[in-house]
N, C-alpha and C positions, 0 to 999 in steps of 0.2 A: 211074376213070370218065372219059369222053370230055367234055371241052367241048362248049358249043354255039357254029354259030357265028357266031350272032348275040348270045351273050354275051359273046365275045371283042372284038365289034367294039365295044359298049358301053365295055367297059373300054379297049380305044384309046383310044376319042374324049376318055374324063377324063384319061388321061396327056397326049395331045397338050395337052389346055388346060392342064393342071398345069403343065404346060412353058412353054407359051407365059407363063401368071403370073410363074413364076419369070424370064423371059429378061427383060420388061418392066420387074420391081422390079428386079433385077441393074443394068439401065440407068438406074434411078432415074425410068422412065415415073410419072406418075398413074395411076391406075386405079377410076372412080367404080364399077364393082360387081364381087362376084368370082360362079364360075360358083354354080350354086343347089345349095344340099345345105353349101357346105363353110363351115368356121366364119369369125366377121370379120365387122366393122361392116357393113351392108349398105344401100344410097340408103333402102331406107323407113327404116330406124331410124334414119337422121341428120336425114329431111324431117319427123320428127314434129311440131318445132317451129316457127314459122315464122322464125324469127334465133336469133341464137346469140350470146353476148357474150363467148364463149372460140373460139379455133382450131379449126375443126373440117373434113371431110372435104367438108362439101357446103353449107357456106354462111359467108358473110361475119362477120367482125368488126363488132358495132352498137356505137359509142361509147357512153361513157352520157351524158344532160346533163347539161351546167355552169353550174349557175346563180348568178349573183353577186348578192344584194336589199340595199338601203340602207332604212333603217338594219340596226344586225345588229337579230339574235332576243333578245329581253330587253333593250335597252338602256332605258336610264332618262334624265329630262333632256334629252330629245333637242329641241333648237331646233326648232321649228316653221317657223320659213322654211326648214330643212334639206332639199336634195332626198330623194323619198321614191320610187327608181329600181329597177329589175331587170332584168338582163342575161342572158344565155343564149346559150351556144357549143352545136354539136352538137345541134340541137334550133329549138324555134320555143315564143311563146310563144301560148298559147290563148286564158286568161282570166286577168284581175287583180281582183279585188275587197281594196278600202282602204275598210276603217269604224273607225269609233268606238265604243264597247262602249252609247253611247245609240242606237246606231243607223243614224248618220250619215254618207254615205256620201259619200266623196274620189273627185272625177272624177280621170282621166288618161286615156294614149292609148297605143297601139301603137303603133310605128312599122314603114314600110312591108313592113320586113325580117322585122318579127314576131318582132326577137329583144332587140329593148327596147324597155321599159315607164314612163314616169313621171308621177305625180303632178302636175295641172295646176291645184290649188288648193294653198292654204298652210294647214296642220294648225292642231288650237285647241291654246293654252295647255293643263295640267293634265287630260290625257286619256288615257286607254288605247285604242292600237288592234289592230287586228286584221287582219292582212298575208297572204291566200291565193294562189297562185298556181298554174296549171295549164299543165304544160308538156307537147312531142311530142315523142317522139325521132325518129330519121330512117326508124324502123321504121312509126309511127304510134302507139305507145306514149307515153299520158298519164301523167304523174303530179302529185299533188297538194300542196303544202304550205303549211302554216299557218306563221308568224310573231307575235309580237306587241312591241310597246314600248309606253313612254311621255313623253308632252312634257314640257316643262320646267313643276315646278308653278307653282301661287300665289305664293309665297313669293320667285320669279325673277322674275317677270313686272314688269316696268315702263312704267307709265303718261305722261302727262305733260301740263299745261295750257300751250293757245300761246293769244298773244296779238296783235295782236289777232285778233278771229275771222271767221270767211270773211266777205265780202260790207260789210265796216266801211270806212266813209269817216274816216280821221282826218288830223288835220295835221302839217305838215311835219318835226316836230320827234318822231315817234311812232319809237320804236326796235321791231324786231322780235324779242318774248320766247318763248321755252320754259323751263319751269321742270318738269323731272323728279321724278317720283313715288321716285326714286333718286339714290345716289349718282352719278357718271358719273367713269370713272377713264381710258377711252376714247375721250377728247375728239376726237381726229381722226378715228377712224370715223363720229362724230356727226355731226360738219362735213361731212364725204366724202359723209352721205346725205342731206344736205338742199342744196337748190338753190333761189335767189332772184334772180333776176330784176327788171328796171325795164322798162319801158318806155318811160323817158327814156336807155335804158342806161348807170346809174350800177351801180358795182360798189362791196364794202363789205365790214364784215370782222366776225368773231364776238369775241366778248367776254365770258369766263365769270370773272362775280362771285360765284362760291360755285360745290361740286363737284354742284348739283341746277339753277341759273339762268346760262342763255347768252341773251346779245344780240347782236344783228344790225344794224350803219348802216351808211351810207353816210359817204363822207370827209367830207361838207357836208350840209346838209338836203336830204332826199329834193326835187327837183321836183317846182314845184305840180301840179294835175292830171295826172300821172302814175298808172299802175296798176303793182304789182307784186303778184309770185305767190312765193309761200312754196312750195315744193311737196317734201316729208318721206317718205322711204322707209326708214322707221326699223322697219319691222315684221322683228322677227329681229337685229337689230342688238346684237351685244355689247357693253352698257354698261360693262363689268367688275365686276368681281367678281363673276359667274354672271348678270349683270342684263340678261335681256334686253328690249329694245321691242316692243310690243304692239300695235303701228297705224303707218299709214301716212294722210297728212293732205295733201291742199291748200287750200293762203289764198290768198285774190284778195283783195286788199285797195285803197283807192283813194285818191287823197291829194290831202288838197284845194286851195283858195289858200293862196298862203302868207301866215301870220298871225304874224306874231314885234313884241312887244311891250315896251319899254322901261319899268322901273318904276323911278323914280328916288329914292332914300334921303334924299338932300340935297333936293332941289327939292320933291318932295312930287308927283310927277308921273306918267302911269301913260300912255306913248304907243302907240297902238298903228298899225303899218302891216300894210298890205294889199297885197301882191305888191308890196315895195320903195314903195312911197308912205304916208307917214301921214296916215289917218285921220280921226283922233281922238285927244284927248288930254284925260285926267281927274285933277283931285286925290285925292291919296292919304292918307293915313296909314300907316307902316310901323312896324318891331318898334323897339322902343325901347332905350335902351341896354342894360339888361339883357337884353332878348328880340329883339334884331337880327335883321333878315329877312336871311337866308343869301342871301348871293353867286351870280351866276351862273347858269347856264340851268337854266329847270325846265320841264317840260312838262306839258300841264294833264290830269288825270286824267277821273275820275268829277266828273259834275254833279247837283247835287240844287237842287231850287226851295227845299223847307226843310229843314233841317238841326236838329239838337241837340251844342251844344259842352257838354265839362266838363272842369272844369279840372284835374281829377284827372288826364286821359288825358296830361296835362302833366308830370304832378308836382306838381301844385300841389297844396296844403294848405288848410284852414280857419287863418286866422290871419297867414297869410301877404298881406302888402299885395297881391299881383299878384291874388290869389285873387278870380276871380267867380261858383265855382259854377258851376250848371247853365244854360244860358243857347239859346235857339232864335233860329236865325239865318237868315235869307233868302238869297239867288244864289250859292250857295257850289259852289266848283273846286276841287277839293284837288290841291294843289302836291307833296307833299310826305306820304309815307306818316306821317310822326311827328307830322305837325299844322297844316303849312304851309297855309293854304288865297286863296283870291280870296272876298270876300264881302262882304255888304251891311255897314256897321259898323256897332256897339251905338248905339242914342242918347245914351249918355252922351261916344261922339266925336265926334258930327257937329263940335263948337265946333273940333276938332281937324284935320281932313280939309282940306287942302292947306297947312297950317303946322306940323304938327308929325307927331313919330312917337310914337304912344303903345301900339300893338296890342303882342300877346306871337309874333310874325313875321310873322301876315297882313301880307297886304295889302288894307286896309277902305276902300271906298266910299260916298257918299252912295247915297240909294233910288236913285236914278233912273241915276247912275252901274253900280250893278253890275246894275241892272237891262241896260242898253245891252251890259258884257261877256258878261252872259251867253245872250245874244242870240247876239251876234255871236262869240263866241268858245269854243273846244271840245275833245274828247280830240284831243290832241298836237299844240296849238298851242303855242305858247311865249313864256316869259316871262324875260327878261334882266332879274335883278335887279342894280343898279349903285350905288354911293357910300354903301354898306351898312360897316358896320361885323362884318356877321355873315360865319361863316367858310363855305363850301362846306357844302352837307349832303351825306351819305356819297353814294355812287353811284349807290348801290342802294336808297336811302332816295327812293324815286320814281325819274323817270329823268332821273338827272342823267350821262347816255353824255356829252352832248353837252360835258361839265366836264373829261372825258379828256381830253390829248390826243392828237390822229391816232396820232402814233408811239408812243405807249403801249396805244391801244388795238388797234391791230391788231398781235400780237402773239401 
């Protein structure tokens, strides 16, 4: 049978292009489509998709994102001042939502780059959260993931009372206390996060009498009318042993004349000066030989108009000569957390009061006497007891800082 020859020339034309294929691969050409009819990946079958995350014929390599979140997924214990951040390579990020499983919901921010994220408040204590985050790839493909942890509970968390408290006018003689809800075994992280300040610019040193009670003076009594500022960044702070601090606190605090007061053993005498010049000067009655008013500086605590003593909170007994029972007493300062106090005396001493010592370590007044101290005199003013037979009371037994000395206590 005779060809046609317009069939013949059909069949040319595929040889010429078969060829031309062959000549292009041979030279290791690309080639994005081959002629129509013959078999081989073909531009529609590779555009079906719009990227490709493998090697492919007709479109690019799409990374995947990398995303790095703090804390991890599950963790437990996690400190609360912890930053709570997310990062992302290859990507950008879209949205972040940080809650609380009550609800509650932790601001943060993006940054400009869109490729990190952090938390611009500080988490609570003993709470479970809940950590989402939605990313792009550079295709514009989202994806989602959830997170969760929890803070450090109950059981870690530490409190703590300072003293004194915002907005208090005390005198010169007033040391600055915190006394932890915990042990503290992290003493110089503790120091590192609180900052104290004068306004007279004295500087001063910490002082920890027990591993829950640290104090704060200066070398010499704080200057009169001076202000200082307490100001505590202890929220998150590793107390040791898992303990961590739960607030963050500033004291303004303000300090008065200075009021430092001479009360004399021997003489029977109780002087008091007012910014370097004395005053006034009162008879006393002081602790007697068995009950010696203790040595040395004491500063004046809590004040009360009246008062109820018993002799019990002494040690004392029914049957014992010192013993007076239950007994209400008028102008009364307490010196001294074990008993030490400033106050009106019993009328069975007035015959007593500028010749002899008969109290069990007050220091007793006629009426009008403690009336006048208690006037004029207040928290952390100060009293130099002198020519006492009694020995120091412990340190911590009121605030006897000022009984240290310098080089012992800052240390």
């Amino acid at each position: 049978m005779q060809s046609q020859p317009g069939r013949r020339t059909a069949t040319l034309k595929k040889i010429l292009v078969i060829a031309a294929v062959c000549l292009l691969a041979a030279a290791g050409g690309v080639f994005a489509a081959v002629a129509p009819g013959l078999a081989g990946p073909s531009l529609e079958s590779e555009s079906v998709s719009a990227v490709r995350t493998s090697p492919g014929i007709a479109t690019p390599v799409i990374p995947p994102v990398a995303a790095e979140a703090r804390p991890a997924d599950g963790a437990k214990q996690v400190n609360p001042a912890a930053p709570v951040s997310l990062r992302v390579d290859n990507g950008t990020i879209e949205r972040v939502s940080l809650t609380s499983t009550s609800g509650e919901t932790v601001p943060g921010s993006i940054d400009a780059a869109a490729t990190g994220w952090k938390a611009t408040a500080p988490l609570a204590f003993n709470t479970d959260y809940s950590y989402t985050y939605v990313v792009k790839d550079t295709a514009g493909r989202e994806t989602s993931t959830t997170r969760s942890f929890s803070t450090v509970s109950s059981s870690h968390e530490a409190d703590a009372a300072i003293y004194p408290l915002d907005g208090m006018k005390v005198g010169v003689g007033q040391p600055l206390q915190i006394i932890f809800s915990e042990p503290v075994t992290n003493r110089d992280a503790v120091e590192k996060a609180i900052s104290i300040t004068s306004s007279a610019g004295q500087k001063g040193a910490f002082h920890w009498h027990s591993d829950t009670m640290v104090r704060y003076r200066p070398q010499n009594f704080w200057t009169a009318n001076s202000k200082i500022t307490m100001d505590m960044k202890l929220f998150g702070v590793d107390l040791g042993g898992g303990q961590i601090a739960n607030f963050n606190k500033k004291v303004n605090i303000a300090i008065g004349d200075k009021k430092v007061a001479i009360a004399d053993a021997a003489a029977h005498t109780f002087t008091l000066s007012i910014n370097d010049k004395p005053v006034k000067t009162l008879p006393v009655s002081m602790g007697d030989e068995r009950f010696p008013s203790a040595r040395g500086y004491g500063v004046l605590m809590e004040k009360k108009r009246y008062d109820h003593f018993r002799a019990s909170s002494i040690g004392l007994k029914p049957g014992d000569p010192a013993y007076y029972g239950n007994v209400d007493v008028e102008y009364t300062i307490r010196l001294t957390l074990s008993g030490a106090y400033i106050h009106q005396a019993l009328k069975s001493a007035y015959p007593y009061i500028g010749n002899k010592n008969v109290s069990h370590g007050c220091i007793g007044f006629a009426p009008a006497g403690a009336a006048w101290v208690f006037e004029n005199m207040g928290t952390g003013d100060v009293v130099n007891i002198i020519n006492t037979k009694g020995d120091y009371a412990a340190h911590d037994d009121g605030y006897g800082d000022w009984n240290i000395p310098w080089s012992e206590y800052d240390n």
